[in-house]
C-alpha positions in Angstrom: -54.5 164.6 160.4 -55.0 168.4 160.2 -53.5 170.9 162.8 -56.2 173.4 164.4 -54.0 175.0 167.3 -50.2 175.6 168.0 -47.2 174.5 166.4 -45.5 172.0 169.0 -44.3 175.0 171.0 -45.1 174.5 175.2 -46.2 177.4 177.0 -49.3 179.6 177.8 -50.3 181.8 175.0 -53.7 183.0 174.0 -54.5 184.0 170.7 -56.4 184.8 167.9 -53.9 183.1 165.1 -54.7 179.6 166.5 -51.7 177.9 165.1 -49.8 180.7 166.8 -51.3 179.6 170.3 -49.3 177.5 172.5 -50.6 174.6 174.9 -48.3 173.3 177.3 -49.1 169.5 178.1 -52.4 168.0 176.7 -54.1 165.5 179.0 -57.0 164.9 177.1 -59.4 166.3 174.1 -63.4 166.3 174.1 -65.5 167.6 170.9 -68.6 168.8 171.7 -72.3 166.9 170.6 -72.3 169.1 167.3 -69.0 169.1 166.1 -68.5 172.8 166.4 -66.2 172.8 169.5 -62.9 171.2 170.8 -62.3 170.8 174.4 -58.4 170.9 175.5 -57.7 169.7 179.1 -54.0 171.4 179.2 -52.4 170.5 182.0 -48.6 170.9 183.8 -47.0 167.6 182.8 -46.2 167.0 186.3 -44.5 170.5 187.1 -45.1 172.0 190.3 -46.4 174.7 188.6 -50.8 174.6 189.3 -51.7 175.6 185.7 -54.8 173.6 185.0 -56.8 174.7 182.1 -59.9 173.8 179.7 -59.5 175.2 176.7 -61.7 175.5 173.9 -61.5 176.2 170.0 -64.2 177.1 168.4 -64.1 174.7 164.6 -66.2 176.6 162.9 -63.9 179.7 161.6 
């Protein structure tokens, strides 16, 4: 198993030092047909809060 964003810290951070970036409750994980993309469906982990997101990481850096 290899880590390719965050460090285990919740939140809401964007950034270009992807183990620096911070995800706040993954509810699912997609790769795309060629390998070259992760798809992170980051979601609120039931807080009332609407923060919704898809995010992706590009693989290939």
């Amino acid at each position: 198993m290899t880590t390719v964003i965050g460090d285990g810290t919740a939140g809401y951070k964007d950034t270009d030092d992807l183990l620096a970036a911070e995800l706040f409750g993954i509810e699912g994980l997609a790769l795309s047909g060629d390998g070259k993309t992760l798809y992170i469906a980051d979601g609120n982990r039931g807080n009332p809060l609407p923060y919704n997101r898809i995010r992706t990481v590009n693989l290939t850096h």
